[in-house]
Gaussian input, Z-matrix of N, CA and C with variables (Angstrom, degrees):
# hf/3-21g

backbone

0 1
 N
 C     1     B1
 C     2     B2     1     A1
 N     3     B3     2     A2     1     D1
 C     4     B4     3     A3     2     D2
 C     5     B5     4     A4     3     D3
 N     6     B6     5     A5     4     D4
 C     7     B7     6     A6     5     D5
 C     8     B8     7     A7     6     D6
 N     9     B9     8     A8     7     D7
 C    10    B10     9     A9     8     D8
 C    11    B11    10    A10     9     D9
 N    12    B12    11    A11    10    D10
 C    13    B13    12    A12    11    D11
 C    14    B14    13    A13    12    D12
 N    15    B15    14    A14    13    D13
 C    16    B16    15    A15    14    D14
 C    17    B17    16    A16    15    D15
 N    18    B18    17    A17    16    D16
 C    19    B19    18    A18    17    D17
 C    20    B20    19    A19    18    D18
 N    21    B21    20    A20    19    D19
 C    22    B22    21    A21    20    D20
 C    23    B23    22    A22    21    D21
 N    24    B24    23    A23    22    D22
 C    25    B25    24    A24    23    D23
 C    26    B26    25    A25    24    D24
 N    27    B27    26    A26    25    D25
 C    28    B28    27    A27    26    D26
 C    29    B29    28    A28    27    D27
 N    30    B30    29    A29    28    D28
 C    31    B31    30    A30    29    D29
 C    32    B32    31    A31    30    D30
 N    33    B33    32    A32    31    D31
 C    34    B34    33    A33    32    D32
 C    35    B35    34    A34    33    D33
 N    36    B36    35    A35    34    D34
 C    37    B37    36    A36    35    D35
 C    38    B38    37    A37    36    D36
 N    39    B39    38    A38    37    D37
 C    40    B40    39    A39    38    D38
 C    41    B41    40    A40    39    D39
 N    42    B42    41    A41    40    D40
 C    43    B43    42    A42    41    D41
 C    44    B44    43    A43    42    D42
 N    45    B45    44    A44    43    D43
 C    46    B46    45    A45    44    D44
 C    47    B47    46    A46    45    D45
 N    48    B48    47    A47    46    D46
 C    49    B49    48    A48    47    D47
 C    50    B50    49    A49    48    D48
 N    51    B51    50    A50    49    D49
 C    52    B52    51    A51    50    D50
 C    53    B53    52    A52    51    D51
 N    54    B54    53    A53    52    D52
 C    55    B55    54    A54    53    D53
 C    56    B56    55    A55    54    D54
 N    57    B57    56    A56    55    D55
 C    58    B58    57    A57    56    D56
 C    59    B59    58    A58    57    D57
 N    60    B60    59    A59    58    D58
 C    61    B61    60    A60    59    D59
 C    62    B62    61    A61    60    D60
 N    63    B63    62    A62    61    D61
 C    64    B64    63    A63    62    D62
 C    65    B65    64    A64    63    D63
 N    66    B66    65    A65    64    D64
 C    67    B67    66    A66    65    D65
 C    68    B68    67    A67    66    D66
 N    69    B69    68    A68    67    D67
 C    70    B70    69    A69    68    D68
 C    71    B71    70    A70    69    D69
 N    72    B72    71    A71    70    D70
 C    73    B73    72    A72    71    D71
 C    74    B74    73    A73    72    D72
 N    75    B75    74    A74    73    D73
 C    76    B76    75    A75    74    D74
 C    77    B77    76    A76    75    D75
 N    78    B78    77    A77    76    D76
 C    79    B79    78    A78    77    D77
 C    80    B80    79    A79    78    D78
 N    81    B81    80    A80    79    D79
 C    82    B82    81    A81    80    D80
 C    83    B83    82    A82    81    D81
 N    84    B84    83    A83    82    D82
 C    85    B85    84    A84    83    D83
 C    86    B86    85    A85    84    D84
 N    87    B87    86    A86    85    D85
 C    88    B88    87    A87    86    D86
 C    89    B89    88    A88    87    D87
 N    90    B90    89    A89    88    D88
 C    91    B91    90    A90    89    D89
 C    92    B92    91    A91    90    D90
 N    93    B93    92    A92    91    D91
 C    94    B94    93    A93    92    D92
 C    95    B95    94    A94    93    D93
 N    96    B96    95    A95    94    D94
 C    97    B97    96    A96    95    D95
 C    98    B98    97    A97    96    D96
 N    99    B99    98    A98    97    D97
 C   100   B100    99    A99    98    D98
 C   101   B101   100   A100    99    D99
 N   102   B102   101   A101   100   D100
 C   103   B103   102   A102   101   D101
 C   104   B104   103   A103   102   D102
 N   105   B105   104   A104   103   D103
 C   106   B106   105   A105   104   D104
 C   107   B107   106   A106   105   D105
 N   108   B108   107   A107   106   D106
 C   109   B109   108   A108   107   D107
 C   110   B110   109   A109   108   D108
 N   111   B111   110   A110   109   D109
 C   112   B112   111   A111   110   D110
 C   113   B113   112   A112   111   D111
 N   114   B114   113   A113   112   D112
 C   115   B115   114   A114   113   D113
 C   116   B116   115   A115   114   D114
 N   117   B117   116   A116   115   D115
 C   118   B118   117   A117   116   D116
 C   119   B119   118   A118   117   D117
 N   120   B120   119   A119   118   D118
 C   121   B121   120   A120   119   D119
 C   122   B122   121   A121   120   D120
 N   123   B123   122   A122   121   D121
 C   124   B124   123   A123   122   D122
 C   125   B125   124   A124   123   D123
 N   126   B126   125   A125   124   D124
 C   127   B127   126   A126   125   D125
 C   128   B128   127   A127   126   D126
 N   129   B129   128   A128   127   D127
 C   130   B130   129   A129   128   D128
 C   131   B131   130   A130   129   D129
 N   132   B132   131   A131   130   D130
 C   133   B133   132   A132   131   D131
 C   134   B134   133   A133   132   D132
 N   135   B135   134   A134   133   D133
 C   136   B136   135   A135   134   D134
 C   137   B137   136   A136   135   D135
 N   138   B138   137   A137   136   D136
 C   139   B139   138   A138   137   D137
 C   140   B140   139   A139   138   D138
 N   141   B141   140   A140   139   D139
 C   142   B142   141   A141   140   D140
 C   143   B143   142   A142   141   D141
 N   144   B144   143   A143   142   D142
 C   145   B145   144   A144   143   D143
 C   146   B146   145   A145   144   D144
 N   147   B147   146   A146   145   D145
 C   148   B148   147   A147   146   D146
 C   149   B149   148   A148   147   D147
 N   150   B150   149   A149   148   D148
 C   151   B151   150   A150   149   D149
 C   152   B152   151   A151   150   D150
 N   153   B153   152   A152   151   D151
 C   154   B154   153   A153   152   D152
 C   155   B155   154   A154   153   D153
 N   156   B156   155   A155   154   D154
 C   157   B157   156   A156   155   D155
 C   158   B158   157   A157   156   D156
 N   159   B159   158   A158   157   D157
 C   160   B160   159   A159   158   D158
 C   161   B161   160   A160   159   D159
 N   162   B162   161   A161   160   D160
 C   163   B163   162   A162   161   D161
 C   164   B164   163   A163   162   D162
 N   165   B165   164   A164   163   D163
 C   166   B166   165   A165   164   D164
 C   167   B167   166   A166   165   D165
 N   168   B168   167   A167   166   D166
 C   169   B169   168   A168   167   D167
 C   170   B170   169   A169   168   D168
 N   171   B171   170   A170   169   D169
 C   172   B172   171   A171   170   D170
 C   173   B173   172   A172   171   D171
 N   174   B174   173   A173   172   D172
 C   175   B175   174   A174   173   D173
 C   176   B176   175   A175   174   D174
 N   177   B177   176   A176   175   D175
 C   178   B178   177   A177   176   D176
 C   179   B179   178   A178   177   D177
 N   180   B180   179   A179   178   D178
 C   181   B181   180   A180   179   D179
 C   182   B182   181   A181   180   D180
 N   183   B183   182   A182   181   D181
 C   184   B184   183   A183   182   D182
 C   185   B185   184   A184   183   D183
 N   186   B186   185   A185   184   D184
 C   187   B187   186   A186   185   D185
 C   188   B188   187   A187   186   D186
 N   189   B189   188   A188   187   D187
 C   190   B190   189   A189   188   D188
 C   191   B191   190   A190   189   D189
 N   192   B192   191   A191   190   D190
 C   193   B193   192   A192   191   D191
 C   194   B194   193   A193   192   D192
 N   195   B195   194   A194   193   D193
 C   196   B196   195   A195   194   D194
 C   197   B197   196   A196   195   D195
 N   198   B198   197   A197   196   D196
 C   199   B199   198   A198   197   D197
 C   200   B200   199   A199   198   D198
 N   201   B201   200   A200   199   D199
 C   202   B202   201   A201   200   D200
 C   203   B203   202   A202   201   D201
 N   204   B204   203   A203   202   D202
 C   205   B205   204   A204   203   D203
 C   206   B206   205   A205   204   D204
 N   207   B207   206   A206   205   D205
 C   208   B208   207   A207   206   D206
 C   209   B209   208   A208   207   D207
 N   210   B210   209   A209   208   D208
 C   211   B211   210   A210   209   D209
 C   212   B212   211   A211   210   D210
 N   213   B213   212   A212   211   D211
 C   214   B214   213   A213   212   D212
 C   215   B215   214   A214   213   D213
 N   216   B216   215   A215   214   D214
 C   217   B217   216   A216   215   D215
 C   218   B218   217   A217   216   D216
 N   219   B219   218   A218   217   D217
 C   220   B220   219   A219   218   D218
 C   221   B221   220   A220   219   D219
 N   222   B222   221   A221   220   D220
 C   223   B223   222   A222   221   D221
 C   224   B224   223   A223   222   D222
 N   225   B225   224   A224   223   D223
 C   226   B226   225   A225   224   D224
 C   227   B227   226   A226   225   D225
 N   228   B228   227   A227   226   D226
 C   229   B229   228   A228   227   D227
 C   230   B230   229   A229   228   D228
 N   231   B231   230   A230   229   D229
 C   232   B232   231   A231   230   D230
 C   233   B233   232   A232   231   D231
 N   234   B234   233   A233   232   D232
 C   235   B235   234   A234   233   D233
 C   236   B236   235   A235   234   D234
 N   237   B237   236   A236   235   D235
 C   238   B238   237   A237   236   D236
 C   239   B239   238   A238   237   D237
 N   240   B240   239   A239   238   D238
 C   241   B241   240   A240   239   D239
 C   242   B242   241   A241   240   D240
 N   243   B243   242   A242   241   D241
 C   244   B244   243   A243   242   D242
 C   245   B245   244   A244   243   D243
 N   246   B246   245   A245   244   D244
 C   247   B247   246   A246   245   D245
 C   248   B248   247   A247   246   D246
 N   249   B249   248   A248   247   D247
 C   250   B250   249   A249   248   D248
 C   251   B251   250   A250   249   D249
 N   252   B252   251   A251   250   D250
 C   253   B253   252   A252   251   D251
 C   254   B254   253   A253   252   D252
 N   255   B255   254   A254   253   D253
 C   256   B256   255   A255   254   D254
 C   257   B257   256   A256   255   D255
 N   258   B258   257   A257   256   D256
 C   259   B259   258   A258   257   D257
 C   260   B260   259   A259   258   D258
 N   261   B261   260   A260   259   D259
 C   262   B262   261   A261   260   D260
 C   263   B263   262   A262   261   D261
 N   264   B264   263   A263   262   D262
 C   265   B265   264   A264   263   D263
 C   266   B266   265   A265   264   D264
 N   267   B267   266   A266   265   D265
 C   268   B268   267   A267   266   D266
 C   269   B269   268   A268   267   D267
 N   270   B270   269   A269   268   D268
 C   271   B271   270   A270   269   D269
 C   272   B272   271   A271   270   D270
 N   273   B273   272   A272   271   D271
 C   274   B274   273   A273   272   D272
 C   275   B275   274   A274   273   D273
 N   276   B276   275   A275   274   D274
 C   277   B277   276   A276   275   D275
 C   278   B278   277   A277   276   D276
 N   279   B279   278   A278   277   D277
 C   280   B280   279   A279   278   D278
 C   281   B281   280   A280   279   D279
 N   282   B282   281   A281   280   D280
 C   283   B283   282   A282   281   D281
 C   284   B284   283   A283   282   D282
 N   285   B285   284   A284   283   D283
 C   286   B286   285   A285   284   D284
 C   287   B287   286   A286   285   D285
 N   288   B288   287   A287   286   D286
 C   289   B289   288   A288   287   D287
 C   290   B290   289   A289   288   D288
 N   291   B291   290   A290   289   D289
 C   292   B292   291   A291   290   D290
 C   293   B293   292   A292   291   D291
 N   294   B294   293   A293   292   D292
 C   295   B295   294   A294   293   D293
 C   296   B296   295   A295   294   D294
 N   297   B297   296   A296   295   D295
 C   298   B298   297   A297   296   D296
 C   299   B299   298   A298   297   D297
 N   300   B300   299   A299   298   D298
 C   301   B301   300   A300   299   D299
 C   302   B302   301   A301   300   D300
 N   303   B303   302   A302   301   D301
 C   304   B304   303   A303   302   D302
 C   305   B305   304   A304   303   D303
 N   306   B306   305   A305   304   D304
 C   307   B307   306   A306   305   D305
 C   308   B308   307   A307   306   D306
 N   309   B309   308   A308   307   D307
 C   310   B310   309   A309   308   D308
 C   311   B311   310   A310   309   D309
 N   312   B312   311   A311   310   D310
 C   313   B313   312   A312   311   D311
 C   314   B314   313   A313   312   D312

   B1=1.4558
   B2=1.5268
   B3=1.2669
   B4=1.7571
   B5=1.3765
   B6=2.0377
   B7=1.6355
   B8=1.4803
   B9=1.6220
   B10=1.6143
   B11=1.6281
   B12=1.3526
   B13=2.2538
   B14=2.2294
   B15=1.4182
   B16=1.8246
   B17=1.2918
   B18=1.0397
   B19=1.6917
   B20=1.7305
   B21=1.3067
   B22=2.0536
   B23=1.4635
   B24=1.3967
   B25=1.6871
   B26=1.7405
   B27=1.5374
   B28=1.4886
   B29=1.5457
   B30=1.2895
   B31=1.9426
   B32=1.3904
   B33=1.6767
   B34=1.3102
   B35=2.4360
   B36=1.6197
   B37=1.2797
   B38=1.4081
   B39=1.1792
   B40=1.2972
   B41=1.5228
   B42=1.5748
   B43=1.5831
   B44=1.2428
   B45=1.4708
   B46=1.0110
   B47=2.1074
   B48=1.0732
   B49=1.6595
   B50=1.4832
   B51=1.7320
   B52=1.6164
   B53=1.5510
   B54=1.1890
   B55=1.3691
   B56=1.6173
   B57=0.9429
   B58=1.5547
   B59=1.6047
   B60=1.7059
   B61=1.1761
   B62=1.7888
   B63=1.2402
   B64=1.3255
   B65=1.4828
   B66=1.3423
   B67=1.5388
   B68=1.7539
   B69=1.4390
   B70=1.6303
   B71=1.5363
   B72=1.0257
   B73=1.4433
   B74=1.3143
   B75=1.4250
   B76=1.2175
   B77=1.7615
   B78=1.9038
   B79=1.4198
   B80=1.6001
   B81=1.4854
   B82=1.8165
   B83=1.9883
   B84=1.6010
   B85=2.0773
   B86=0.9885
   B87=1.3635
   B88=1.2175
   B89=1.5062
   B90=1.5180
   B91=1.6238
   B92=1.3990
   B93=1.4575
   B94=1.5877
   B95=1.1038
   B96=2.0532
   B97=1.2551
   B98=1.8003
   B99=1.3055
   B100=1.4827
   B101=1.4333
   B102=0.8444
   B103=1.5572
   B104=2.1624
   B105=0.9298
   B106=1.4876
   B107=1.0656
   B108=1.6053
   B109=1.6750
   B110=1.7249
   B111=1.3041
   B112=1.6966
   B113=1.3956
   B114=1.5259
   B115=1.4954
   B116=1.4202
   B117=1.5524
   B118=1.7420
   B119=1.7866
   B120=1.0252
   B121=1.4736
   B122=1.9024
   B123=1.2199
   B124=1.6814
   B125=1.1673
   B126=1.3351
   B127=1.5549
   B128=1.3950
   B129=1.4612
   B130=1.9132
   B131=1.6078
   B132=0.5783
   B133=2.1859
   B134=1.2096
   B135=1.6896
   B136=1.4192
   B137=1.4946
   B138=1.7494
   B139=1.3145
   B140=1.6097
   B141=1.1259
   B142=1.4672
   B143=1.0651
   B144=1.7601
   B145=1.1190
   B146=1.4239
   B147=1.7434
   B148=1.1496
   B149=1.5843
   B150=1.4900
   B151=1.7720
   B152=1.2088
   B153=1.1120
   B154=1.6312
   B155=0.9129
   B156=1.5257
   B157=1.0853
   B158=1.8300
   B159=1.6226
   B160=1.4585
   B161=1.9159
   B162=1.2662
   B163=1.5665
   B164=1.5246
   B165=1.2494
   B166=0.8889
   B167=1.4163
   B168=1.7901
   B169=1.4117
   B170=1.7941
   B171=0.9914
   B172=1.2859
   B173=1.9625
   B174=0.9317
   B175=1.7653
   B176=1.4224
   B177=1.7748
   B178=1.2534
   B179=1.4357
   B180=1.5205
   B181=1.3836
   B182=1.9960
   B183=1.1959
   B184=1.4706
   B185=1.1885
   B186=1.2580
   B187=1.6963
   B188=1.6263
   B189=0.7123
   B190=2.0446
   B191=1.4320
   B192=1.6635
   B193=1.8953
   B194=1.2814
   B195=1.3600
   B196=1.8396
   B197=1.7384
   B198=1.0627
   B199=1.9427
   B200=1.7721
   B201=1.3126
   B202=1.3792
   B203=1.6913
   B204=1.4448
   B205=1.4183
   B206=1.8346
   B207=0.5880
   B208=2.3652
   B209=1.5868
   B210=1.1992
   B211=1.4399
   B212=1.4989
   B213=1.1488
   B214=1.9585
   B215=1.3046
   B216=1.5894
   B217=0.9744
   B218=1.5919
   B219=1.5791
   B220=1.0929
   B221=1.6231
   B222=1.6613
   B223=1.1688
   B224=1.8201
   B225=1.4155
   B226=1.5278
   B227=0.7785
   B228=1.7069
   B229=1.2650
   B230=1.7938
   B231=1.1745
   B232=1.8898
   B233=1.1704
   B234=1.3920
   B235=1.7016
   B236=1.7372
   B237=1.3090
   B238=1.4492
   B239=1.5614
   B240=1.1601
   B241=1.4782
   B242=1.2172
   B243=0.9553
   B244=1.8126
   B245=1.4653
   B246=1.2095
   B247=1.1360
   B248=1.5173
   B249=1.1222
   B250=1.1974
   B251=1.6726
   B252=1.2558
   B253=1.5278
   B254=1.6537
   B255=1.2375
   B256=1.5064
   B257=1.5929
   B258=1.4320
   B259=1.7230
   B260=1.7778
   B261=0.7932
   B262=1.3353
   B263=1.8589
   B264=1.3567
   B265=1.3326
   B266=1.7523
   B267=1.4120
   B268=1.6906
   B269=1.1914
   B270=1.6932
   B271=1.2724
   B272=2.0923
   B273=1.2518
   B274=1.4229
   B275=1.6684
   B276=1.7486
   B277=1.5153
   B278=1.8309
   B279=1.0661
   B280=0.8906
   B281=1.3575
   B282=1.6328
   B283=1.6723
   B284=1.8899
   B285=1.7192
   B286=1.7625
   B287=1.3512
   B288=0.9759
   B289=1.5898
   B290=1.4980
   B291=1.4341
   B292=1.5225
   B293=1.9535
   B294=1.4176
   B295=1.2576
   B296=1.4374
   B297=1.0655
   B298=1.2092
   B299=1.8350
   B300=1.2713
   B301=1.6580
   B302=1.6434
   B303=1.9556
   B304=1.5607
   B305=1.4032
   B306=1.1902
   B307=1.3627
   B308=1.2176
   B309=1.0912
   B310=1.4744
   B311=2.1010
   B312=1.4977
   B313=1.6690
   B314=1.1932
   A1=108.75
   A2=110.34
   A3=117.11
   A4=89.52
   A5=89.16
   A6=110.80
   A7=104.32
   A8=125.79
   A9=110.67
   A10=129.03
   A11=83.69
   A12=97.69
   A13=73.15
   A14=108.77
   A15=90.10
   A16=104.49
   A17=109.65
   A18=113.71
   A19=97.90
   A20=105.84
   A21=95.46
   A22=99.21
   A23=107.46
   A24=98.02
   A25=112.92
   A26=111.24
   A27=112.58
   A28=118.00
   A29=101.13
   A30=117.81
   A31=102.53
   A32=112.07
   A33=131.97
   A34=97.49
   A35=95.49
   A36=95.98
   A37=115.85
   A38=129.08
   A39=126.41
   A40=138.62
   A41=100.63
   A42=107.35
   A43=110.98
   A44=115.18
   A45=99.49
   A46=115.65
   A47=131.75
   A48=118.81
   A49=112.56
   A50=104.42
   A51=142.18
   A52=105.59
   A53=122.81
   A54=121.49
   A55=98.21
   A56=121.65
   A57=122.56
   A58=117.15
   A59=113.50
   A60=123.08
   A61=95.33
   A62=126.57
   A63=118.76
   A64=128.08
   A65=134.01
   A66=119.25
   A67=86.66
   A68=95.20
   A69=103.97
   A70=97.23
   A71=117.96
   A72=125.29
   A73=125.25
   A74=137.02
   A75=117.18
   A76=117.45
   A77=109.25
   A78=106.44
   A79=103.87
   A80=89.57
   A81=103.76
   A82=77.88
   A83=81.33
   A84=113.18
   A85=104.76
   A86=111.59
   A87=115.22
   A88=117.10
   A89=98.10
   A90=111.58
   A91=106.57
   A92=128.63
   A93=137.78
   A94=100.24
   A95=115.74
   A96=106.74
   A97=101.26
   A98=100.67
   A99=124.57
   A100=113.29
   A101=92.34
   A102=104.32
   A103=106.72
   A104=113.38
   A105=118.53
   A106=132.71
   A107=131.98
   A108=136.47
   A109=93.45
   A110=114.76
   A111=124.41
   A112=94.21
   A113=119.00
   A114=118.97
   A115=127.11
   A116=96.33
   A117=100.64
   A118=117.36
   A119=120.51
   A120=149.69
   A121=88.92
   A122=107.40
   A123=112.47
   A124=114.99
   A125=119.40
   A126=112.52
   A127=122.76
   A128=123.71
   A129=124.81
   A130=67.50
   A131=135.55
   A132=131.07
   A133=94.77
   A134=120.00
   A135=109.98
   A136=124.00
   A137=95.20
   A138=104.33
   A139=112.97
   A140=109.59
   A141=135.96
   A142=104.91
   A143=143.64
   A144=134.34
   A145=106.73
   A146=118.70
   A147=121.42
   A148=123.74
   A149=105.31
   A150=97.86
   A151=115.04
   A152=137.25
   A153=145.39
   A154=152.52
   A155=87.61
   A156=130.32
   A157=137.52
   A158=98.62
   A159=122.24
   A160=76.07
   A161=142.46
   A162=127.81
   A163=93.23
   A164=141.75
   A165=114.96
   A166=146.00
   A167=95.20
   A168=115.62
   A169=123.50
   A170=118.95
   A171=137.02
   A172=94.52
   A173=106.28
   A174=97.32
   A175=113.84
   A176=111.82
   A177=103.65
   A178=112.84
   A179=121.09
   A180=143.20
   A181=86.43
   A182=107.10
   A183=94.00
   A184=143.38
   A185=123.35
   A186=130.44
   A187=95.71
   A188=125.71
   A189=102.68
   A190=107.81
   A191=95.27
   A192=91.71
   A193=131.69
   A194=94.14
   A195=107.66
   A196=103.47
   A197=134.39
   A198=134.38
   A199=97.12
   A200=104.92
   A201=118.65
   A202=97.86
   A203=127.35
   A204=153.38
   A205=109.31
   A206=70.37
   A207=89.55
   A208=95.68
   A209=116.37
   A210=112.71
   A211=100.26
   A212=116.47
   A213=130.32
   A214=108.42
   A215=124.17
   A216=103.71
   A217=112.38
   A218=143.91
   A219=152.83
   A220=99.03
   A221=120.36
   A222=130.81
   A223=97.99
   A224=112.48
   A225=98.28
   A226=117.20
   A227=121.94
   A228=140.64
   A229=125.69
   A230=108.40
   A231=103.92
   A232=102.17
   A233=117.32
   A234=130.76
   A235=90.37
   A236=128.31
   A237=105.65
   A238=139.72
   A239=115.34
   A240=117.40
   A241=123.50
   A242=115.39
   A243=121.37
   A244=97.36
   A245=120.85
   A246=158.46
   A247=132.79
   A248=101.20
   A249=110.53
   A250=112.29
   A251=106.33
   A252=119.09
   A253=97.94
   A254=121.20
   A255=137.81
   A256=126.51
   A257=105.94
   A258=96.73
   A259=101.92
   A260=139.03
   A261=117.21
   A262=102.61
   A263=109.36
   A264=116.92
   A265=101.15
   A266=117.76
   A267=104.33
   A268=95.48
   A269=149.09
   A270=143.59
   A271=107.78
   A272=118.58
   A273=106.86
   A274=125.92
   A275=104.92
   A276=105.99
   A277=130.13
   A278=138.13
   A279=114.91
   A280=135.00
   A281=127.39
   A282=148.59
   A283=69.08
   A284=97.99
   A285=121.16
   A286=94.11
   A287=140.59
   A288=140.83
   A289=105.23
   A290=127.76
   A291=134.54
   A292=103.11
   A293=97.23
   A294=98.67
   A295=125.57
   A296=144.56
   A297=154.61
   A298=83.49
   A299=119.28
   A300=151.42
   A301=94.22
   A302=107.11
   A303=103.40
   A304=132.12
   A305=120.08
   A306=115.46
   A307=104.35
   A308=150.10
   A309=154.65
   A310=88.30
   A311=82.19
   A312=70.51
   A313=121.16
   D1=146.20
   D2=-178.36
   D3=-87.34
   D4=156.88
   D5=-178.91
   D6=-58.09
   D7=-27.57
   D8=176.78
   D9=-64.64
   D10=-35.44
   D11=-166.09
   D12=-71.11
   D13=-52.49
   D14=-161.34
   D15=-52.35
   D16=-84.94
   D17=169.21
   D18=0.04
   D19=-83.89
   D20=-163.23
   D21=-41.55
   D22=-52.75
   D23=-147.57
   D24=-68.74
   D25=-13.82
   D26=170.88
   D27=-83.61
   D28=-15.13
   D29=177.24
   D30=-69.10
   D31=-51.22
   D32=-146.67
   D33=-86.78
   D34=-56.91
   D35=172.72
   D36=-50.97
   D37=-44.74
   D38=170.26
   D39=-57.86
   D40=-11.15
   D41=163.01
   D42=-137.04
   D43=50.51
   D44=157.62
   D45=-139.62
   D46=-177.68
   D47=-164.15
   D48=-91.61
   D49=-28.79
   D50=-178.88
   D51=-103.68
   D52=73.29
   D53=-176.30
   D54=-89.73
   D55=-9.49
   D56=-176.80
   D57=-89.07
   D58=-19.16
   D59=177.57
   D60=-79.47
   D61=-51.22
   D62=-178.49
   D63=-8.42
   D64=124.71
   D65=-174.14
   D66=-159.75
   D67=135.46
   D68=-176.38
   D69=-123.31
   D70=132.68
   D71=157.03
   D72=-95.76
   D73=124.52
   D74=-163.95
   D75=-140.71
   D76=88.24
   D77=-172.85
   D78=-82.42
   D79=-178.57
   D80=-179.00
   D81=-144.65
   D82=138.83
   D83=163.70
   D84=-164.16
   D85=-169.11
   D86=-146.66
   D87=-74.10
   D88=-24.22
   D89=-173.76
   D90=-83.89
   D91=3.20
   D92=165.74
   D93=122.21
   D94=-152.01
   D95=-172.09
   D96=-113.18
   D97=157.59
   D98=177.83
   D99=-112.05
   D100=125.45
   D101=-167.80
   D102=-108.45
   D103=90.00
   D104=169.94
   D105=-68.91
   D106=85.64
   D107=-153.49
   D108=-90.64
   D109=129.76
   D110=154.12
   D111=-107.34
   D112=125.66
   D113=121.70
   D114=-130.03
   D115=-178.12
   D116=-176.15
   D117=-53.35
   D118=129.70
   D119=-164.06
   D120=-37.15
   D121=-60.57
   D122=-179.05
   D123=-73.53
   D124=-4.32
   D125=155.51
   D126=-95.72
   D127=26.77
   D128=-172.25
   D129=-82.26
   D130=-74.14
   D131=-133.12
   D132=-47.02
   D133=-42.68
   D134=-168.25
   D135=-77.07
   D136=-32.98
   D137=175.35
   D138=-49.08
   D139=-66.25
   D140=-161.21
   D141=-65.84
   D142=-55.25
   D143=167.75
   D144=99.14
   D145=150.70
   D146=174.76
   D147=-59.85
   D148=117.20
   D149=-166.25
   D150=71.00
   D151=10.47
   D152=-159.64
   D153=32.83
   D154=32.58
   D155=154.57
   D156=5.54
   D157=-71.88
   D158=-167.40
   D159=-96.00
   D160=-75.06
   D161=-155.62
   D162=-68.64
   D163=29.10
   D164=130.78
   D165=-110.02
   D166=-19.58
   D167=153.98
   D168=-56.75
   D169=-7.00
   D170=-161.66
   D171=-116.07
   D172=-48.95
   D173=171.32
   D174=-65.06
   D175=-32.53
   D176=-174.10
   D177=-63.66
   D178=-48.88
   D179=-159.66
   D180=-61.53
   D181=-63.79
   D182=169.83
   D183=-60.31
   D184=-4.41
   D185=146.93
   D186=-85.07
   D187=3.83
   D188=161.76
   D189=-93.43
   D190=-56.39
   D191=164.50
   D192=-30.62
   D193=-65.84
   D194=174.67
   D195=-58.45
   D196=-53.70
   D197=178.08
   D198=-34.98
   D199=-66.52
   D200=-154.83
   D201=-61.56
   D202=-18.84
   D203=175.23
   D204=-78.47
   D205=-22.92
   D206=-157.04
   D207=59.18
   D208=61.25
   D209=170.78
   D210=-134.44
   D211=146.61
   D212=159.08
   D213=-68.41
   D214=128.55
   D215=-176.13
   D216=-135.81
   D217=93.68
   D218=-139.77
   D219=-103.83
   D220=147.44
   D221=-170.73
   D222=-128.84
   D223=114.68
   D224=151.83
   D225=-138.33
   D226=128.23
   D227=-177.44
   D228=-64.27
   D229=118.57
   D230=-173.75
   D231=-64.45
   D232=153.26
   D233=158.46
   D234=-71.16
   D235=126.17
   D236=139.48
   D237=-86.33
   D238=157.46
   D239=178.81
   D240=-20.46
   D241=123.17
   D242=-177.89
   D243=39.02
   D244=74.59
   D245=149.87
   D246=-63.65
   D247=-62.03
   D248=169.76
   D249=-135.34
   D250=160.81
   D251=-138.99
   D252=-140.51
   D253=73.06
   D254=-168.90
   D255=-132.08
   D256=125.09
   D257=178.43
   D258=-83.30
   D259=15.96
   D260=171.28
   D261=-82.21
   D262=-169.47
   D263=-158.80
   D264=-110.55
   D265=149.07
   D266=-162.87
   D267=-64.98
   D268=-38.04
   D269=-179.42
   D270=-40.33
   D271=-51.43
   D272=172.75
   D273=-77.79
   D274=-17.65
   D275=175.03
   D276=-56.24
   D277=69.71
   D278=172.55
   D279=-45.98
   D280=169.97
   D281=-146.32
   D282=-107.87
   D283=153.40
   D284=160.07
   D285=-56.94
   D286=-63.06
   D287=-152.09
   D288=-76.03
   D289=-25.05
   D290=170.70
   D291=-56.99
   D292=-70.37
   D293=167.40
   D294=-54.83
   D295=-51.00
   D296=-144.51
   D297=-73.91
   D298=-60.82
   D299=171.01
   D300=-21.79
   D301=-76.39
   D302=170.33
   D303=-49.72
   D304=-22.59
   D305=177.02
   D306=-95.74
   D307=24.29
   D308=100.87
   D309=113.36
   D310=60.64
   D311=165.41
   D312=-124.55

């Protein structure tokens, strides 16, 4: 595993209750590396943080990783399964990362 996916997953195991659900996927293209976080459904709040606080403090820390790398280094967080719990229709639901995106972080 690269120093970025470790780095998340010791950031990420450490706040969260389900450290065993944790699962990082981690490609490289041309636009750098992407880093794909799964965790357990009751851990989005922590991940994500008030206002989004903590996923965004957590992207930053991973563009230093990636700097100190000379690599770009992008984080997107999975919805998990029944995840979210909404009467609107999936056409108006936005993805964590849609939002996270609007609040311009």
């Amino acid at each position: 595993m690269e120093k970025d996916a470790e780095f998340l997953e010791y950031v990420v195991k450490g706040l969260v209750d389900h450290p065993e659900s944790v699962k990082i996927n981690r490609t490289v293209d041309e636009m750098g590396v992407l880093l794909n976080l799964d965790v357990h459904q009751d851990d989005m709040g922590k991940i994500i943080g008030r206002s989004g606080n903590t996923a965004k403090a957590i992207r930053i820390l991973l563009r230093v990783v990636g700097m100190k790398n000379n690599a770009r280094v992008n984080l997107k967080i999975n919805e998990p399964e029944g995840g979210r719990k909404s009467t609107t229709t999936t056409d108006d639901v936005k993805s964590v990362d849609d939002v996270i995106e609007d609040l311009k972080i």
